[in-house]
N, C-alpha and C positions, 0 to 999 in steps of 0.2 A: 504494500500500500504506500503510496505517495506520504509523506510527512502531511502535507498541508491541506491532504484531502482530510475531513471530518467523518470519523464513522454515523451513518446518522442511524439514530433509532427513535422508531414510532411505538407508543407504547398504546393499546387499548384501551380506552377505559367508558369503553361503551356499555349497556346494560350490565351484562350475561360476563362482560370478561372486568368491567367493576368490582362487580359485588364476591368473582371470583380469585380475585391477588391483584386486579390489575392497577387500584389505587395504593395499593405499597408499592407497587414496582414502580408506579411514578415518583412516590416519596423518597425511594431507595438512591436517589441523584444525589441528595441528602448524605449518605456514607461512602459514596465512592470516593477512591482515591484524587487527590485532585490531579494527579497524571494522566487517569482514567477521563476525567472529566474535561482536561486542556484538549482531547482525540474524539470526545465522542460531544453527539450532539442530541439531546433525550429532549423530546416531545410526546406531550399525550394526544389521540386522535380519538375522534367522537366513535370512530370504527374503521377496523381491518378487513372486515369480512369471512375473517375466518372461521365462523361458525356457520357461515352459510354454504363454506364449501365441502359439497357433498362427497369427494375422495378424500379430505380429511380424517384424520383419526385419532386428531389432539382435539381436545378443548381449552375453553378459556383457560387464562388469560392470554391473549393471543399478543405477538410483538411481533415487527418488523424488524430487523437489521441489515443495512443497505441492499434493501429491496428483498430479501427476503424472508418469509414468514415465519415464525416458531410459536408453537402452542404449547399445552402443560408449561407455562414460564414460570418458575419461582426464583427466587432471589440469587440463589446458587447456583443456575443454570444461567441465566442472564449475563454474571461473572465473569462465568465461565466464556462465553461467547462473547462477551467484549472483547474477553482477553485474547481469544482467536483472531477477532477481528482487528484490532489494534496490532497484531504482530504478523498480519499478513500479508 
């Protein structure tokens, strides 16, 4: 990845991925590392759609990271895949 490109991430916090983790995971900007935070770019979106896609086989809370989708997100998987995404 480019230095000066920004990992961006869209985080759900529509109905169904709300009420399922998706409002911590927007607060969780909140405890990232600020190195973590100088690479990434964390937005919440009114919705992903990823409960509406029917080959799915995650649920909420749903997240974007640079254009692509992940579902079941918890705190420790999110981490996780910054930290992929930042060292790629």
């Amino acid at each position: 990845m480019n230095r000066k490109e920004k990992v961006t991430v869209k985080i759900c916090v529509g109905t169904a991925c709300f009420v399922q983790g998706g409002a911590d995971l927007l607060l969780y900007n909140e405890f990232l590392d600020p190195v973590v935070l100088a690479t990434c770019e964390l937005e919440g979106v009114s919705c992903l759609g990823g409960c509406k896609m029917a080959e799915s086989n995650e649920r909420p809370p749903f997240v974007e990271i640079n254009g692509k989708l992940y579902g079941d997100m918890t705190q420790e998987k999110l981490c996780k895949l910054l930290s992929e995404a930042i060292h790629a």
